[in-house]
C-alpha positions in Angstrom: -45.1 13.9 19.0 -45.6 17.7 19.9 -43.9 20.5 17.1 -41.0 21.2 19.7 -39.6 17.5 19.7 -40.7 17.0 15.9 -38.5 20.6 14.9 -35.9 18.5 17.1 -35.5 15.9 14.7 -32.0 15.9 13.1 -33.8 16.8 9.2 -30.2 18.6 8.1 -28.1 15.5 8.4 -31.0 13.8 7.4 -31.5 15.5 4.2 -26.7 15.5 3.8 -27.3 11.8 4.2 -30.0 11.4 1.8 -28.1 13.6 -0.7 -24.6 11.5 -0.4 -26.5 8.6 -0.5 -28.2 9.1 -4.2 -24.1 10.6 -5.1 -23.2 7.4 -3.8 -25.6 5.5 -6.0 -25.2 7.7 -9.3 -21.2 6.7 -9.3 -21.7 3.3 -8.4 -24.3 3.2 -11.6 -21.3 5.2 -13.7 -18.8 2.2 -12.5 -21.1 -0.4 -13.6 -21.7 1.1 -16.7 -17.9 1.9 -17.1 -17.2 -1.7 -16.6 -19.1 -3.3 -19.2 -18.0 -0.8 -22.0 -14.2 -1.7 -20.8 -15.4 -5.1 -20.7 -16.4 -4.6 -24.5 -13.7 -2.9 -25.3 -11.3 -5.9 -24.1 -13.0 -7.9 -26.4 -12.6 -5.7 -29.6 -8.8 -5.4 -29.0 -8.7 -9.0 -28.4 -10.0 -9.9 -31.5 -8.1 -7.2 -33.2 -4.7 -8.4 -32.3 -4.9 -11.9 -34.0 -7.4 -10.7 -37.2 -6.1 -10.3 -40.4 -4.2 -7.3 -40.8 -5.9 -4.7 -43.1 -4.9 -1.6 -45.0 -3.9 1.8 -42.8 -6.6 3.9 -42.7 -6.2 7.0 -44.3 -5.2 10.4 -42.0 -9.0 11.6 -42.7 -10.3 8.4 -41.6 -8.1 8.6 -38.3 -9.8 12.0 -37.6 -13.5 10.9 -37.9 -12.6 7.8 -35.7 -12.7 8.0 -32.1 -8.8 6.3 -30.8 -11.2 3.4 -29.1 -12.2 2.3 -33.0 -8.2 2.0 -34.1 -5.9 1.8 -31.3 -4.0 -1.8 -31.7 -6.1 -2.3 -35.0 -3.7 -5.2 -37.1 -2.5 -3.1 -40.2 -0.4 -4.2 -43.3 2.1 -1.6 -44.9 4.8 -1.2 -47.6 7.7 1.0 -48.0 10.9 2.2 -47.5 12.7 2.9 -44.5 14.7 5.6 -44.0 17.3 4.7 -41.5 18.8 8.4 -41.0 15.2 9.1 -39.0 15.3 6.5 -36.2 16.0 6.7 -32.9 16.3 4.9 -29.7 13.5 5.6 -27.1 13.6 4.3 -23.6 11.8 1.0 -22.8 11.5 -1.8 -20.3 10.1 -4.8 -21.5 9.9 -8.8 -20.8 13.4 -8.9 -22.2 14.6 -6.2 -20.0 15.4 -2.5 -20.0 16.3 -1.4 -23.4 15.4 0.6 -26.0 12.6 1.4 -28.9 13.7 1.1 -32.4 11.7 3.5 -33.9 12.4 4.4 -37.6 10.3 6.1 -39.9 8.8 4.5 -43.0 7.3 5.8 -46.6 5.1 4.5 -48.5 4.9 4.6 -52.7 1.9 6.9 -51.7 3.9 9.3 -49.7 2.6 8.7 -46.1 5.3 8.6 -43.8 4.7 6.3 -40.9 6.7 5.9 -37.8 7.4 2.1 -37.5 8.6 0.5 -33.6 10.6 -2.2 -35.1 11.3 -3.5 -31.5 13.6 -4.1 -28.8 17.0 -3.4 -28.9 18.9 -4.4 -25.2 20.4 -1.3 -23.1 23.9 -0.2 -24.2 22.9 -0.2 -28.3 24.1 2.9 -29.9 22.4 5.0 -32.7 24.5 4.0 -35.1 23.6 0.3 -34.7 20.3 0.7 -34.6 20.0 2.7 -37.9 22.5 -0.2 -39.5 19.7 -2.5 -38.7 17.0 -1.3 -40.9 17.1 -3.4 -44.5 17.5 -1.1 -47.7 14.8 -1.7 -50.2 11.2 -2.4 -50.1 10.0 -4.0 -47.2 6.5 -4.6 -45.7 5.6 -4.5 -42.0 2.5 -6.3 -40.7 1.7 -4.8 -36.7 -0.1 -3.2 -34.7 -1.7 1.0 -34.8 -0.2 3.1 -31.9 -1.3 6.0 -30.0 1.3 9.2 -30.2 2.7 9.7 -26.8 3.2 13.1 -26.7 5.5 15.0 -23.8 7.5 12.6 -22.6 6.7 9.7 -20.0 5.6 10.6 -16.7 8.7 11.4 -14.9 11.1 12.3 -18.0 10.5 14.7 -20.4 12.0 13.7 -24.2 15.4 15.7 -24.6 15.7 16.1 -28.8 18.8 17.4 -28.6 20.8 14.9 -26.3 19.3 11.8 -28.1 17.0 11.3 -24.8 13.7 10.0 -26.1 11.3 8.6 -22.9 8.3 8.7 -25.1 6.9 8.1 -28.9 6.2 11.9 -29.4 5.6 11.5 -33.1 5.3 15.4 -33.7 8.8 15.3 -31.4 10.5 13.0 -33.5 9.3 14.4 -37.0 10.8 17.5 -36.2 14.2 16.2 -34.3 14.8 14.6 -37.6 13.4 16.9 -40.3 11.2 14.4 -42.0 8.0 16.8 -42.1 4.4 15.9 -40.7 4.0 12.0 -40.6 0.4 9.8 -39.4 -1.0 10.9 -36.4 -0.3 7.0 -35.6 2.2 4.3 -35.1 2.7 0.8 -35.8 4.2 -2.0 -33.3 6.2 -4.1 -35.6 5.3 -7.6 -35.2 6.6 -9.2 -38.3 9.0 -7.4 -41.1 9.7 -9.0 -44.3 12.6 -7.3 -46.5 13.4 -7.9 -50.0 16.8 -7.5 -48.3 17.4 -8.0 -44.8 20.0 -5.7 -43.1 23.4 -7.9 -41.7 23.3 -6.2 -38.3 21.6 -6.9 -34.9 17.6 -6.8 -35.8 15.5 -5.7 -33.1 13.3 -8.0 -31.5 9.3 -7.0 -32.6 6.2 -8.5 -31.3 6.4 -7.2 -27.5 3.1 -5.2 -27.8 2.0 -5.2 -24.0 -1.8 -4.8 -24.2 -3.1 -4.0 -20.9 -6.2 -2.5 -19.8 -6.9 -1.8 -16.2 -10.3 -3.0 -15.4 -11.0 -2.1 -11.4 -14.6 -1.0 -12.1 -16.3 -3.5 -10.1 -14.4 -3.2 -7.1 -15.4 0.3 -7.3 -18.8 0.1 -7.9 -19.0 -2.1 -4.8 -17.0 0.6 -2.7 -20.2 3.5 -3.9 -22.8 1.2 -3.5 -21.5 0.3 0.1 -21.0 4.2 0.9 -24.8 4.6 -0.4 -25.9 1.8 1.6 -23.8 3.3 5.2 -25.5 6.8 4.1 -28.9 5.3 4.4 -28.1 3.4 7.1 -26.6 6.7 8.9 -30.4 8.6 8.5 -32.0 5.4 10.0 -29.5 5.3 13.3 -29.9 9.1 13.5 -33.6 9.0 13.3 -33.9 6.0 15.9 -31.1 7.8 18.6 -32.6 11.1 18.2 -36.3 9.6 18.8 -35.1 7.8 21.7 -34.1 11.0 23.4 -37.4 12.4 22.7 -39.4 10.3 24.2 
């Protein structure tokens, strides 16, 4: 093949092609990798869930701890409520659309921990749901919580009209004047009480623990791009030597 036909050759697609193609490859790599550590990660949670609950860790221990190490960990805590600082924040759950019972707790130590006791149905009023709290010492067994700072995607929390879409725990700490609390929250999942309020308990143990685990289907997508790109530089090579020759 003389220079003229060879300088003919379509080398900048070529090289776009070639480029796309090892992008292509890279992220379908990324996915793969991506879907083992959420693979892994599933597991941990899982086993989480159902072990034996253990002691909170401490605020400083939080800190050092990346959220993957904690997040639904099974904790055991005592204390006191205090019904004054609960409040109702928007939920929908297997029992319907409802409410959050969230209510903070103290310990003898001095931590104060927000506490989701669980459901209450739509149409409960604050009043109710601060009745239901029991007086005295009581100890929660559940699940650690992420703070959801904000508000939920379409609703920002309103403080002062009592419109809670999310478990801001800064948010509610300072709607009800209780001071800094744990960076975390617990999913009540069972509450034993020295004495049991009289009123309407809300229903705990509704944790929904989902993890959304699409890596492979994406992987596949970049590998097939890669494999179209390289495909691409073969069918312009082949067309554009036909036409040379």
């Amino acid at each position: 093949m003389d220079t003229q036909k060879e300088a003919r050759r379509p080398w900048g697609l070529a090289a776009f092609l070639l480029l796309a193609a090892v992008l292509f490859l890279a992220l379908g790599i990324w996915q793969v990798q991506r879907m083992h550590w959420k693979h892994d990660l599933i597991a941990r949670v899982n086993a989480r869930v159902t072990a034996a609950p253990v002691t909170l860790p401490t605020p400083d221990a939080l800190s050092r701890m990346h959220t993957d190490s904690y997040e639904y960990l099974r904790v055991e805590i005592a204390g006191q409520y205090r019904p004054a600082a609960t409040a109702l924040v928007r939920a929908a759950t297997a029992l319907g659309t409802g409410y959050w019972t969230m209510t903070l707790l103290e310990t003898g130590e001095g931590r104060k921990v927000w506490v989701n006791r669980g459901y209450l149905p739509s149409g409960t009023d604050l009043a109710t749901a601060r009745a239901s709290a029991p007086e005295g010492p009581v100890r929660v067994i559940g699940l650690v919580r992420l703070s959801e700072p904000d508000g939920s995607l379409l609703q920002a929390n309103r403080p002062a009209d009592e419109r809670w879409y999310s478990r801001d725990l800064a948010a509610l700490s300072a709607a009800r004047g209780t001071g800094p609390s744990e960076p975390v929250f617990i999913d009540v999942q069972e509450e034993k009480a020295e004495r049991p309020a009289t009123g309407k308990a809300p229903v705990p143990g509704l944790t929904v623990i989902q993890f959304p685990d699409n890596h492979l289907g994406y992987a596949l997508t970049w590998f097939a791009l890669c494999a179209l790109s390289l495909f691409g530089i073969f069918l312009a090579w082949r067309l554009t030597g036909r036409s040379l020759a």
